[in-house]
C-alpha positions as CSV (number, residue, x, y, z in Angstrom):
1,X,-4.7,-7.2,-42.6
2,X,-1.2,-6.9,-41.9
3,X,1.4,-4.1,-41.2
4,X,0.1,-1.0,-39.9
5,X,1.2,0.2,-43.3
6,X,-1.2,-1.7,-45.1
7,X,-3.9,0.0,-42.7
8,X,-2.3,3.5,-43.0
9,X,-2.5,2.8,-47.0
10,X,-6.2,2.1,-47.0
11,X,-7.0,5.3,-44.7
12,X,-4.9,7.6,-47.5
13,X,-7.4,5.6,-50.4
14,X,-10.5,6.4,-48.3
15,X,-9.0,9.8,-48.3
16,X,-8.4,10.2,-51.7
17,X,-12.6,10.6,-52.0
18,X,-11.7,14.2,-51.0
19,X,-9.3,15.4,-53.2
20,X,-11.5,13.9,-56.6
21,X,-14.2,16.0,-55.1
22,X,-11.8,19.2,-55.8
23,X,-12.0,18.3,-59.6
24,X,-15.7,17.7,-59.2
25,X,-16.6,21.5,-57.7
26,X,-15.4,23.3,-61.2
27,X,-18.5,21.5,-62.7
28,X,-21.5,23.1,-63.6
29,X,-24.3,22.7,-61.0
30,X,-26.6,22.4,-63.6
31,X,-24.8,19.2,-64.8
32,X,-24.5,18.1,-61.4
33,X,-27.8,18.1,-61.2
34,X,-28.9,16.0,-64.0
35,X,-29.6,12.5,-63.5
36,X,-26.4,10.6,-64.7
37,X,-28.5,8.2,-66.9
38,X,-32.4,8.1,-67.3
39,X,-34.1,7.2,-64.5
40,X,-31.1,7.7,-62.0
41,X,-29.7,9.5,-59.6
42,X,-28.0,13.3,-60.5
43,X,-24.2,13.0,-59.8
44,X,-25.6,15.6,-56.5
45,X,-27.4,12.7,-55.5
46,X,-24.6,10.3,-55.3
47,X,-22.1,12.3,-53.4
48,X,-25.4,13.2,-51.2
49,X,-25.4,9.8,-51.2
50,X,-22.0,9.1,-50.4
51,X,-21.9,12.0,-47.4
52,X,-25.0,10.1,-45.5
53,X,-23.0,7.1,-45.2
54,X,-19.8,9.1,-44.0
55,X,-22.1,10.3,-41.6
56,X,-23.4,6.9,-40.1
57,X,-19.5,5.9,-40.1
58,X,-18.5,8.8,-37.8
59,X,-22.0,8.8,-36.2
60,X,-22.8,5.2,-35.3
61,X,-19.7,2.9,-36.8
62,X,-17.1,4.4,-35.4
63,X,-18.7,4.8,-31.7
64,X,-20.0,1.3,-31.6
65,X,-16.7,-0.5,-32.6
66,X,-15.3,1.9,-29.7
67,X,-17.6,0.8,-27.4
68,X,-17.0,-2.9,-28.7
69,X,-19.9,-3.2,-30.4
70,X,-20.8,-4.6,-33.4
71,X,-21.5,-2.3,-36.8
72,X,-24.7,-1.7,-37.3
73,X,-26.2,-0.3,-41.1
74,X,-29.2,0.9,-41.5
75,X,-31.7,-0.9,-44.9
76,X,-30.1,0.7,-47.4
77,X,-33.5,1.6,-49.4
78,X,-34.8,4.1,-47.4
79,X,-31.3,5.4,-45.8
80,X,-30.5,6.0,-49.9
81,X,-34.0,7.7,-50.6
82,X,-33.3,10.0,-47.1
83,X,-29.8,11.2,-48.9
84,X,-31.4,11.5,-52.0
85,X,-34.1,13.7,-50.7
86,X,-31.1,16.0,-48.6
87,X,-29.5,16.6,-52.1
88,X,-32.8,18.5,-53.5
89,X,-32.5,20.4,-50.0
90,X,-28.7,21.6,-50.8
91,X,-26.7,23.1,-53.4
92,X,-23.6,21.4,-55.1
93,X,-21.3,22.9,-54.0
94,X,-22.6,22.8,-50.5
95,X,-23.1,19.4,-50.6
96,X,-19.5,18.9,-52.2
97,X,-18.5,21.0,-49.0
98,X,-20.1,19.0,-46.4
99,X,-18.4,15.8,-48.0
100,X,-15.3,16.8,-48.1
101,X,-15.6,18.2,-44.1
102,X,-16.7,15.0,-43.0
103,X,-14.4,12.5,-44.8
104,X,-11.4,14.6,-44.1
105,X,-12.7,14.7,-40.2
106,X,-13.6,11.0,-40.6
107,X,-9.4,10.2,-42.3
108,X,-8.8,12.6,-39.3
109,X,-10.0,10.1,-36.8
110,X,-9.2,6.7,-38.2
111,X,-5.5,7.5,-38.5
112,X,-5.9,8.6,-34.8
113,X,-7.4,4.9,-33.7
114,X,-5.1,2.4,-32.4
115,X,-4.3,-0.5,-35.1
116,X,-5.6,-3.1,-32.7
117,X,-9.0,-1.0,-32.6
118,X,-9.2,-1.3,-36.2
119,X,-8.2,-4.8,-37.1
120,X,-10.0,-6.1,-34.4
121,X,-13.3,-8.3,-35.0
122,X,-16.7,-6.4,-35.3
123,X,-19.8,-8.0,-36.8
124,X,-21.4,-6.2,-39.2
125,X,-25.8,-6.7,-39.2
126,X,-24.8,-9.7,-37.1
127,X,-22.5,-11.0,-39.6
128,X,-19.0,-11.9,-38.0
129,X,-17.6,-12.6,-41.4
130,X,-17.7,-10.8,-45.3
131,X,-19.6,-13.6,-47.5
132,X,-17.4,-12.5,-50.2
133,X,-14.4,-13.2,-49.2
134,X,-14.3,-15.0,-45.6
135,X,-12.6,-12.8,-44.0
136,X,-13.9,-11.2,-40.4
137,X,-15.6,-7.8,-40.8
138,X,-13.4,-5.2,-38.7
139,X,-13.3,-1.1,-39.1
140,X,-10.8,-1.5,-41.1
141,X,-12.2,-4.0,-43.7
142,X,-15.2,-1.8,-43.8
143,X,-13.3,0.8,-44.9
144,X,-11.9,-0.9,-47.5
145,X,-15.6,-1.7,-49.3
146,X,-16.0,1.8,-48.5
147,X,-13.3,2.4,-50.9
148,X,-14.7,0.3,-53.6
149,X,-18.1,2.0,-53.1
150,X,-16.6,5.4,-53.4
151,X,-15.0,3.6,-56.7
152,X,-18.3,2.3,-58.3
153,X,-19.9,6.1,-57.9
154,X,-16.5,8.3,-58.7
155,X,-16.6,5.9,-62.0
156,X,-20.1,6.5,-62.7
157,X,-20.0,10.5,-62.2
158,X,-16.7,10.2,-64.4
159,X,-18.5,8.5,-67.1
160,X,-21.2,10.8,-67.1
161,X,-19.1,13.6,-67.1
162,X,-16.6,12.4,-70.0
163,X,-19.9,11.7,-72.1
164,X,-21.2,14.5,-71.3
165,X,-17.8,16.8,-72.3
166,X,-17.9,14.6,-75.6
167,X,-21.7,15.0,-76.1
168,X,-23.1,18.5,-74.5
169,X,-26.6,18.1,-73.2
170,X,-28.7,21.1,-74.2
């Protein structure tokens, strides 16, 4: 990382999760709930999905590199299955609700952290450094494959949805 800029300008991305989720609540629930492709999860799945791990960020993440501990994840199998099994729990829009809450809280508190707290080198599962690109794991950096995680889903739902528009399901 670099400037605090740079860090400020990866919060704001993480952030941005939030505001597609406005589009996302003048969807059908019905449509939410269909699985985006057979044998899948529903687009209420993925953002289920997507608010469990917010929740082990603020939960867990966040306190441990506090406490200057390394991040800790849970196997992601079972942890994805758990948020799977909340969505059937909770409607759409509820669960679009709860997301939004606890990424804006979660922006909230990262722009709050000092730079130094999130630059500064946590392991990750034990791992000092990403495999992918050498670089060592911090909040920040974290954050950042948060962002492209957010990406892979947002494009997925967005797919779904544009075929969907284009092709009504009955």
């Amino acid at each position: 990382m670099g400037t605090g800029r740079e860090t400020e300008r990866i919060i704001r991305k993480f952030g941005a999760y939030s505001d597609w989720l406005e589009g996302v609540k003048a969807i059908e629930p019905q449509l939410l709930k269909q699985p985006i492709m057979e044998g899948t999860w529903s687009a209420h799945e993925i953002i289920a999905h997507i608010l469990k791990w917010d929740e082990h960020l603020s939960e867990q993440v966040i306190p441990a590199v506090l406490r200057g501990d390394g991040m800790k994840f849970p196997e992601f199998g079972p942890f994805n299955e758990s948020a799977a099994a909340y969505a059937q729990k909770v409607t759409p829009a509820n669960i679009i609700a709860e997301t939004q809450d606890i990424r804006n809280q979660l922006v909230s508190r990262l722009i709050e952290l000092p730079e130094q707290v999130l630059e500064r080198p946590a392991a990750s599962n034990g791992e000092p450094h990403c495999p992918h690109t050498g670089r060592p794991y911090s909040l920040i950096t974290i954050i950042g494959d948060f962002i492209d995680h957010d990406h892979h889903h947002r494009k997925q739902i967005d797919d779904f949805l544009g075929d969907t528009q284009k092709h009504p399901v009955s």
